[in-house]
C-alpha positions as CSV (number, residue, x, y, z in Angstrom):
1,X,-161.1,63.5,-91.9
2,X,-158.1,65.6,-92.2
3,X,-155.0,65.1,-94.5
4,X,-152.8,64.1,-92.0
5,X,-155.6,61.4,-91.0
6,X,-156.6,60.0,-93.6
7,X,-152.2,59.1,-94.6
8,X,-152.0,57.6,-90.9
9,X,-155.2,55.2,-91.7
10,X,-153.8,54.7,-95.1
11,X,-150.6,53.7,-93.3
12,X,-151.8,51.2,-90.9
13,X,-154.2,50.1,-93.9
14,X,-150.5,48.9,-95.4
15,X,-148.8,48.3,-92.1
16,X,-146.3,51.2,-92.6
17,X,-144.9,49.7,-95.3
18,X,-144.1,51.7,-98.0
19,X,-146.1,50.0,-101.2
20,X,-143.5,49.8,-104.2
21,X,-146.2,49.8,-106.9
22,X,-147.9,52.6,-105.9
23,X,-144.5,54.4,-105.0
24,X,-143.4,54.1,-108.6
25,X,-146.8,55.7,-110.0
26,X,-145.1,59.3,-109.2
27,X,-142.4,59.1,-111.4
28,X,-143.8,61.3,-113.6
29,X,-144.6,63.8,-111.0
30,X,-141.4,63.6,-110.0
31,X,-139.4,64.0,-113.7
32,X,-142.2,66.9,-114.5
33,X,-141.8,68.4,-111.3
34,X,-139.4,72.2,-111.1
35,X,-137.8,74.7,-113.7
36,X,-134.6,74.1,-112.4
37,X,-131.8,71.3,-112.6
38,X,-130.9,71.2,-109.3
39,X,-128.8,68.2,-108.1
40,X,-130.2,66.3,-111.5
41,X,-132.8,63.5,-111.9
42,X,-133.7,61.3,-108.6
43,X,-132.8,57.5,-108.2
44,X,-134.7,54.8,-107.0
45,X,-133.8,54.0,-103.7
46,X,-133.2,50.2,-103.7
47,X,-134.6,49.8,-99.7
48,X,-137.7,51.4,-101.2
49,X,-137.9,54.4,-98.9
50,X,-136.2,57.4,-99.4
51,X,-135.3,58.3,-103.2
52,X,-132.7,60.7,-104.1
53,X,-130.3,62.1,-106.8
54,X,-127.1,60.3,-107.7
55,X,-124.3,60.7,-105.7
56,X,-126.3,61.1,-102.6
57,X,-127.3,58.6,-99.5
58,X,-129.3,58.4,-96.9
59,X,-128.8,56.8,-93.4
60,X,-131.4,56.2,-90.4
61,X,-130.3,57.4,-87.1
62,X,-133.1,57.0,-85.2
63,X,-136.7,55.8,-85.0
64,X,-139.9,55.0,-83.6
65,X,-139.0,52.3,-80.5
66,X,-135.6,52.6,-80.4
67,X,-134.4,52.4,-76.9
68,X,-133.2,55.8,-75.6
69,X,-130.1,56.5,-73.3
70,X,-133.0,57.3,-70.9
71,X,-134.1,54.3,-70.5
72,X,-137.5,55.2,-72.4
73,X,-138.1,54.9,-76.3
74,X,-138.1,57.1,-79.3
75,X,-142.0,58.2,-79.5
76,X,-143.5,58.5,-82.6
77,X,-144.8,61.0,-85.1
78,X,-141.3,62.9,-85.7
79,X,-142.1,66.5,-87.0
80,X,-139.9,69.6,-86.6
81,X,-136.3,69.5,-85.7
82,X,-133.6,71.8,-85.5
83,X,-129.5,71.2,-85.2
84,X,-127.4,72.8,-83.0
85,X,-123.8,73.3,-82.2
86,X,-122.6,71.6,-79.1
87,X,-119.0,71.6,-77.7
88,X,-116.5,68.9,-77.9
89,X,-117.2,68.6,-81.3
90,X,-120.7,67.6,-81.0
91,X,-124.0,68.6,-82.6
92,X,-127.9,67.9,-81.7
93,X,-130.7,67.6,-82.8
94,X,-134.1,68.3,-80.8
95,X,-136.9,66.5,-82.5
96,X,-140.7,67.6,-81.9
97,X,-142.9,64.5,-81.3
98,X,-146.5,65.6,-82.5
99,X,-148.7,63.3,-80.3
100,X,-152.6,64.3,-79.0
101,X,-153.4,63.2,-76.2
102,X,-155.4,60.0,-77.5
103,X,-152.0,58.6,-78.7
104,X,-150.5,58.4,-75.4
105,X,-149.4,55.1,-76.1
106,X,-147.0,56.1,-79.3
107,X,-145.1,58.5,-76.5
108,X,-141.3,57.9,-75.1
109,X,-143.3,56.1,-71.9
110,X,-145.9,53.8,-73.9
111,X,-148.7,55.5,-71.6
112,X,-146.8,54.3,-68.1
113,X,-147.2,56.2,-65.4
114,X,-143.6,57.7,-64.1
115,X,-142.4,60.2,-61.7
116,X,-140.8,63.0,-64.0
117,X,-141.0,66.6,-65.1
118,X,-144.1,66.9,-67.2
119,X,-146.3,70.0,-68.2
120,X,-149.1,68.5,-68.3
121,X,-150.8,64.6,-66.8
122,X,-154.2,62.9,-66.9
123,X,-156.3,62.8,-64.2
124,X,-154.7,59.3,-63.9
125,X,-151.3,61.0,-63.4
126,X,-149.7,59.8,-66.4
127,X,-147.7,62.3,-68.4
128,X,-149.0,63.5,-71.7
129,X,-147.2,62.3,-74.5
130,X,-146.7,65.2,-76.7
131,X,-143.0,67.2,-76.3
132,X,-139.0,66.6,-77.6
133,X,-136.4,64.5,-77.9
134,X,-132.4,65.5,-77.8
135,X,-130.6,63.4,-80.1
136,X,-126.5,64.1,-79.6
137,X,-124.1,63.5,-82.6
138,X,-120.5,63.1,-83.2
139,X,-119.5,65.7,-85.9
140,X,-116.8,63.7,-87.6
141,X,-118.5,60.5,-87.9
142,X,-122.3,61.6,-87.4
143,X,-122.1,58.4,-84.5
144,X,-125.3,59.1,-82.1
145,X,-123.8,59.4,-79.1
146,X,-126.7,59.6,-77.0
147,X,-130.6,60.1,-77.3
148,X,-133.1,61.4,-74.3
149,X,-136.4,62.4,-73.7
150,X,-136.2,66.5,-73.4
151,X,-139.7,67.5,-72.9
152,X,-142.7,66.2,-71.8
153,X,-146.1,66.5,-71.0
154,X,-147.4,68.9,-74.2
155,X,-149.5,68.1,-77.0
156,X,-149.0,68.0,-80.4
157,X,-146.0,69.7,-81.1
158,X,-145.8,70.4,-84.3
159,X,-142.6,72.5,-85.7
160,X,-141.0,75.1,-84.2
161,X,-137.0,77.0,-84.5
162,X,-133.6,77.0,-83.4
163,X,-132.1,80.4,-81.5
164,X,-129.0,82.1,-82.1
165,X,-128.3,81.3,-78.1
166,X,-128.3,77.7,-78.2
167,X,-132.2,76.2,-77.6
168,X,-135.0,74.6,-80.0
169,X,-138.5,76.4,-79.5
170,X,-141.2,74.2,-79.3
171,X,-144.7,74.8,-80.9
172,X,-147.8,73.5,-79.7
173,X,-150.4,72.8,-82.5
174,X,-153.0,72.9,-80.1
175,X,-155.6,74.7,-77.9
176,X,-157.2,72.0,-75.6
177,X,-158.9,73.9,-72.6
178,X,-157.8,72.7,-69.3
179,X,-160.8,70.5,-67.9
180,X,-161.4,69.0,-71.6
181,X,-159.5,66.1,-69.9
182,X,-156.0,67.6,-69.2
183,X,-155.2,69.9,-66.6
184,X,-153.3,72.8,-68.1
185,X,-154.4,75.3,-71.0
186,X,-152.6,74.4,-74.3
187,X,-151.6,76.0,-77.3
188,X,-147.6,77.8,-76.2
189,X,-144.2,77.9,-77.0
190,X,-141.1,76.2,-74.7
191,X,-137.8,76.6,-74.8
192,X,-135.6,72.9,-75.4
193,X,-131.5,74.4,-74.4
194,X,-129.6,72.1,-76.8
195,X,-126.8,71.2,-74.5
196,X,-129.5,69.6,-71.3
197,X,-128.8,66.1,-70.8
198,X,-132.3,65.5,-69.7
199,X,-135.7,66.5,-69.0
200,X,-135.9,70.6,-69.2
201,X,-138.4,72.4,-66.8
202,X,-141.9,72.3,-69.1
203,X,-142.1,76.5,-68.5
204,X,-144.7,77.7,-71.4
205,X,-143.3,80.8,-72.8
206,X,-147.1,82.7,-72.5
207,X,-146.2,86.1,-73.3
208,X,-145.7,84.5,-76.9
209,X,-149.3,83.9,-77.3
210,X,-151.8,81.2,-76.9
211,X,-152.6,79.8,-80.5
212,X,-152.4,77.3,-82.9
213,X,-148.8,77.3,-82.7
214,X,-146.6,75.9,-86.0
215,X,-142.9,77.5,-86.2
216,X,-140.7,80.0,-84.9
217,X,-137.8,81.8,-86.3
218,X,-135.2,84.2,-84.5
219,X,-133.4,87.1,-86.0
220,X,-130.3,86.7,-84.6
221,X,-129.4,90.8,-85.1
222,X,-132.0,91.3,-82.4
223,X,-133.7,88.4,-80.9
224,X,-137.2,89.3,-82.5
225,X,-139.2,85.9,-82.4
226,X,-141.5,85.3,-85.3
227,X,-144.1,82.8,-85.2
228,X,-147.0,81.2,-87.7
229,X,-150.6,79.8,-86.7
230,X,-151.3,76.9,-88.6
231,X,-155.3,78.0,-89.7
232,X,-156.3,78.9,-93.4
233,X,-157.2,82.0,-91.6
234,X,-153.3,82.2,-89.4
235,X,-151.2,85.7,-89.1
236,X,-148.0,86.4,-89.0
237,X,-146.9,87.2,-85.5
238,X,-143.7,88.3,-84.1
239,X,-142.2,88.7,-80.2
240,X,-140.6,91.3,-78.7
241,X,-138.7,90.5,-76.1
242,X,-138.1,92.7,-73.4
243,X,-134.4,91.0,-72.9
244,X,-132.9,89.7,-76.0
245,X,-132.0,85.7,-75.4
246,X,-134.5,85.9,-72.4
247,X,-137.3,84.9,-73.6
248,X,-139.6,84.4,-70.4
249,X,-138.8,87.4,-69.3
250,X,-141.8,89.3,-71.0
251,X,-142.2,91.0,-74.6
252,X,-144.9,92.2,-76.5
253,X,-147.2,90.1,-79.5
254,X,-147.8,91.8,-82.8
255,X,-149.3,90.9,-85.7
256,X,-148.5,91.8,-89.4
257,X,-150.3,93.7,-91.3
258,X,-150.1,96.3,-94.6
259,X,-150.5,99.6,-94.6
260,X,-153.5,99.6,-96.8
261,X,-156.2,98.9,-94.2
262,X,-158.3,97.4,-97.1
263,X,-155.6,94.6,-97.9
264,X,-156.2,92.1,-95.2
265,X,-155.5,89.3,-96.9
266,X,-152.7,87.3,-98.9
267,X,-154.2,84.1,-99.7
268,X,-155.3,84.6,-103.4
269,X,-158.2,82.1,-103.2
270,X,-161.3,84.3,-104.6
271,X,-158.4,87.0,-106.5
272,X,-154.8,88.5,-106.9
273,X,-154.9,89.9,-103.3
274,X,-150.9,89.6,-103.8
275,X,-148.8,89.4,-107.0
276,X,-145.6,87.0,-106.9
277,X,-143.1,88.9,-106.6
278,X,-144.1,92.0,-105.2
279,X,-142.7,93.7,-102.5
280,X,-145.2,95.1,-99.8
281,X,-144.2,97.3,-97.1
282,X,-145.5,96.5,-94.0
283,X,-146.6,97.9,-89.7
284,X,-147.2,95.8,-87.1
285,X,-149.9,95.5,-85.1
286,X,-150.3,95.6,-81.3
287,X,-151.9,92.4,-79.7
288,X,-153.4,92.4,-76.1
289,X,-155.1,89.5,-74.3
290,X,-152.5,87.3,-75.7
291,X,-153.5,84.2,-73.3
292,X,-156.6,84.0,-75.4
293,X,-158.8,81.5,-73.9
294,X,-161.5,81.9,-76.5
295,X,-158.9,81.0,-78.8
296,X,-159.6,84.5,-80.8
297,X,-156.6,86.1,-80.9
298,X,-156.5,85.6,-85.1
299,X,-159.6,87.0,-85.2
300,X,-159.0,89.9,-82.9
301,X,-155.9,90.7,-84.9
302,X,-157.4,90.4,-88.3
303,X,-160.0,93.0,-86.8
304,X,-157.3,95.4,-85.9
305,X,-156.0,94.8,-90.0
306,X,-153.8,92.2,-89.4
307,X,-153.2,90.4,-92.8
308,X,-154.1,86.7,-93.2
309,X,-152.4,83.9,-94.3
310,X,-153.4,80.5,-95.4
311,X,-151.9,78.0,-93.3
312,X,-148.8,79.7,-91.6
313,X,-146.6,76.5,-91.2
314,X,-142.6,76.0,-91.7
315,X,-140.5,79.3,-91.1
316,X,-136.5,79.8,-91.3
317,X,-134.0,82.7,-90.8
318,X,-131.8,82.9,-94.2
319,X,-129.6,85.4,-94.5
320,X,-131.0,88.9,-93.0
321,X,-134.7,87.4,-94.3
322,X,-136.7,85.3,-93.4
323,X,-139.2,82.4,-95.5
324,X,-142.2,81.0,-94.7
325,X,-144.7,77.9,-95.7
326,X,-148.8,79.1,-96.5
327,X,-149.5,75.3,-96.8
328,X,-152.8,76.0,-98.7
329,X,-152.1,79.3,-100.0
330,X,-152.8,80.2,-103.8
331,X,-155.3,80.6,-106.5
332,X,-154.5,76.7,-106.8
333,X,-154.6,76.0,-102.7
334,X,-151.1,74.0,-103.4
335,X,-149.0,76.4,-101.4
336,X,-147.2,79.8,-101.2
337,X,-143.5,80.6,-100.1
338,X,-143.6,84.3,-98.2
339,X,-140.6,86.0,-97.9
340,X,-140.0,88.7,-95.0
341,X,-137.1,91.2,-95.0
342,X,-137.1,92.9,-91.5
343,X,-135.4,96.5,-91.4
344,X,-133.0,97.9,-90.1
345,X,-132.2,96.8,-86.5
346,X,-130.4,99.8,-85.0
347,X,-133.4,101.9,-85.3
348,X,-133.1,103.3,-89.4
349,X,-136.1,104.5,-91.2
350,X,-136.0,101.4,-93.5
351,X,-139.0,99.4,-93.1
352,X,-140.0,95.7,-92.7
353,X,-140.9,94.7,-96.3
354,X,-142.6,91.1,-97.2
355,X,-143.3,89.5,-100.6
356,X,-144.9,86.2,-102.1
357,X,-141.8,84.6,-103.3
358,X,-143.5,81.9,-104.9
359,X,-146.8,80.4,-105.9
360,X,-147.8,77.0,-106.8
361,X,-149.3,76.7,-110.1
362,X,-149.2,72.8,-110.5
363,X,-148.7,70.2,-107.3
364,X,-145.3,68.8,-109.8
365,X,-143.9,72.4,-108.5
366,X,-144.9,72.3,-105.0
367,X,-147.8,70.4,-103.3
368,X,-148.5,71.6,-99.9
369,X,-145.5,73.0,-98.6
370,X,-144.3,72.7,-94.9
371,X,-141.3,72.3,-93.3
372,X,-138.7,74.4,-94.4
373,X,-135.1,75.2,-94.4
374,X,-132.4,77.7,-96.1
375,X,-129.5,75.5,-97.2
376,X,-125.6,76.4,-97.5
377,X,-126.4,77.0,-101.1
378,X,-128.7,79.3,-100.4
379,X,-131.6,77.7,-101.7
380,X,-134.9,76.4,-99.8
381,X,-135.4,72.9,-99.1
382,X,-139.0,72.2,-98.3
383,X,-140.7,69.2,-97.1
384,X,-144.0,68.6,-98.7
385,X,-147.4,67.1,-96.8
386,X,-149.7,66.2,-98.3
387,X,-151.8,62.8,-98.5
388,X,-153.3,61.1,-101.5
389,X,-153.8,57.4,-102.5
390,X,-150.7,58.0,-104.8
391,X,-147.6,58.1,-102.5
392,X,-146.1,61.5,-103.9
393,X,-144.4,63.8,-100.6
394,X,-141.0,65.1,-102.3
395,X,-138.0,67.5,-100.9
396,X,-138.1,70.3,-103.1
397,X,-135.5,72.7,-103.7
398,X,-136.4,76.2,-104.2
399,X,-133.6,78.8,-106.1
400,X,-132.7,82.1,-105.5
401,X,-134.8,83.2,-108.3
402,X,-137.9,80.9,-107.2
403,X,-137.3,77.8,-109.5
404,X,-138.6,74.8,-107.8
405,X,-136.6,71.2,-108.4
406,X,-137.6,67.4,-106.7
407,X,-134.6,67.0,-104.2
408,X,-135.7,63.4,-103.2
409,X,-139.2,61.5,-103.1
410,X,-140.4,59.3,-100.0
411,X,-142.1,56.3,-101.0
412,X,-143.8,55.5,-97.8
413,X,-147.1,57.1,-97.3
414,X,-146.4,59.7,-94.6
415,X,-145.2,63.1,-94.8
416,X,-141.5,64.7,-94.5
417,X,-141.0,67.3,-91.7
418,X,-138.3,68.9,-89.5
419,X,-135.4,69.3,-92.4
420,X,-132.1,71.3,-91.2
421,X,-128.4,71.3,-91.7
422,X,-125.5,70.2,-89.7
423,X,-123.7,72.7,-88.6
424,X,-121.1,72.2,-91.7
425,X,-123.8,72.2,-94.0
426,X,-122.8,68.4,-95.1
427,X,-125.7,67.1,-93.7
428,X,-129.6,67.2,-94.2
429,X,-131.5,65.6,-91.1
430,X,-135.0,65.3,-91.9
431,X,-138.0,63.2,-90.6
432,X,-140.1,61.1,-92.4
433,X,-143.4,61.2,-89.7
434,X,-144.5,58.0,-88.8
435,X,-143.3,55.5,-88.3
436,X,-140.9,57.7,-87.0
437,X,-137.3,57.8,-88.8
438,X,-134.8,60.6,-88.7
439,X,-132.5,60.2,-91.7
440,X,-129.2,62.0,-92.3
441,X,-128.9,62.6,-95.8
442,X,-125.3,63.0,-97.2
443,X,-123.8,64.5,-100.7
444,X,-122.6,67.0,-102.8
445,X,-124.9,69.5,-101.4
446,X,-122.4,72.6,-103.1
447,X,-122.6,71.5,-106.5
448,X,-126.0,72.6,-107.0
449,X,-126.2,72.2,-111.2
């Protein structure tokens, strides 16, 4: 039984309630927990769910059976979001639903059989559950002006990343063979446009690779797409795309590696294969056969030196860098924080150039990492997920300089997932998984202590 699991049995065990008692054990995780001040010390949260710092609220927009503009309902299992700029002073949110197949009946349709775009059906004809939801806000009042189904017919789409051209990329976190009961090969990217009002053509982006998919991030100076593999043995990929912004139109999947062909690895479990804080430059390595139906291509690339990560999972842009979540990465398997610093993009001589930003030493800094986003601030906010008996998933803020601090505490048993900012940075949207909720957080988010 995997983490995730065992904290969806625990909550049905407790009918997806949050369980006060057992909520309140963390607080001294969460007082321990960071070198930093942060926002100062977290507050009980009176309706028992989301705990935060004073001076800050919370408010849910959305959840798990709401009825949709659509017509269907709001599925369950909320992971990775992103928030996007529309016009007429409007912003949205597309919101990854990470359903397998088997819980068809937690999907926007309730397993009913219906006549609409979909990627992917049964032999029964009824659509797979997995895919995205569009939730449309006001910007002045944060009113939900509309929600709708998006895309459909996937599975298990986990997180994924906004572009600088307007669309959420959606990850699949799977690699089901067509004829294991579905009729498609699993395991791509698709492209969500922000601004459709409904369904979106279900077009897997396959020149992106077929792998465990987790995240995506863009780098908006040149449209390079780079992508982690949720597997304690993941890379580091990234796209090339022959047309910047036009993503199906063909590119080329590399891997990253160092140039020491004897350093092919950056997890830390048997040694110091990487010290925090160093800066490693690093190549790329060419990938073919990206369609991989043997599901290999890891293991392909890691032959051709390709360096290894422990559990590739949340990744964000910041500003000309990007960060990323190794879930299980460490001497203490609580998590690592990678940092990447692409060159130049006009062609220079300055290389791409990564380092282990931080490490876990202790799950009161960071337990199991995920989700991740840059705030206006500068700092990190990451979601943790991780399941124990003790209800203890936290937002934790990271610093410039790599202190960690508890942001907020959910005190249901389930994890947090798909954090980002409005697009005036007065906002955190973030996901607590299931029962589904997406919560706007609002505050001081500037006056960072």
């Amino acid at each position: 039984m995997n983490r995730r699991r065992f904290g969806i049995g625990m909550a049905a065990a407790l009918g997806g309630l949050a369980v006060a008692g057992c909520a309140r054990r963390t607080g001294a995780l969460i007082a321990a927990g960071g070198a930093a001040p942060g926002y100062g010390p977290i507050v009980p949260d009176p309706a028992g769910l989301l705990d935060l710092p004073a001076g800050f609220s919370y408010r849910v927009v959305s959840q798990f059976g709401d009825a949709m503009s659509d017509g269907h309902v709001v599925p369950d299992r909320a992971d990775g979001m992103g928030c996007l700029a529309l016009p007429g002073g409007r912003h949205a949110l597309v919101r990854n639903h990470e359903l397998p197949v088997s819980r068809i009946a937690d999907g926007a349709l309730r397993g009913a059989k219906a006549d609409i775009a979909a990627f992917d059906r049964l032999p029964d004809g009824r659509a797979l559950p997995g895919g995205t939801t569009t939730i449309v806000l006001d910007d002045a009042s944060g009113r939900v002006l509309s929600q709708h189904l998006s895309l459909a017919g996937t599975i298990r789409n986990c997180a994924g990343g906004i572009t600088p051209w307007g669309s959420w990329l959606t990850c699949e976190e799977d690699v089901t063979r067509a004829g294991k009961g579905v009729g498609q090969d699993h395991g791509w990217v698709f492209e969500v446009p922000a601004a459709a009002r409904g369904l979106v053509d279900p077009q897997p982006l396959r020149a992106m690779g077929r792998f465990n998919h987790e995240a995506a991030a863009v780098d908006p100076r040149t449209g390079i797409v780079y992508l982690t593999e949720d597997r304690d043995d993941g890379l580091l990929y990234r796209y090339l795309p022959e047309r910047r912004g036009q993503l199906a139109a063909g590119g080329r999947l590399q891997a990253l590696a160092l140039p020491d062909p004897a350093r092919t690895d950056s997890r830390n479990w048997t040694g110091a294969d990487v010290a925090e804080g160093e800066w490693l430059a690093v190549r790329w390595v060419d990938l073919d056969g990206t369609d991989a139906p043997d599901d290999d291509l890891r293991l392909r690339g890691h032959r051709a030196g390709a360096l290894r990560f422990a559990r590739g999972e949340g990744i964000h842009w910041g500003d000309g860098e990007l960060f990323f979540c190794c879930t299980s990465g460490g001497a203490a398997k609580l998590g690592q924080i990678m940092r990447l610093r692409p060159g130049k993009p006009d062609g220079g001589r300055a290389t791409d150039r990564l380092q282990l930003f931080v490490e876990s030493h202790g799950k009161a800094m960071l337990d199991f990492g995920d989700n991740l986003t840059v705030a206006p601030t500068g700092h990190l906010v990451v979601c943790e997920d991780q399941y124990t008996e003790v209800v203890a998933n936290r937002l934790i803020g990271v610093t410039p300089a790599g202190a960690t601090y508890v942001l907020g505490a959910l005190t249901a048993q389930t994890e947090l997932a798909g954090a980002c900012f409005s697009p005036d940075g007065g906002t955190l949207y973030v996901n607590a998984y299931s029962p589904a909720k997406t919560l706007a957080i609002t505050g001081p988010w500037r006056k960072v202590l």
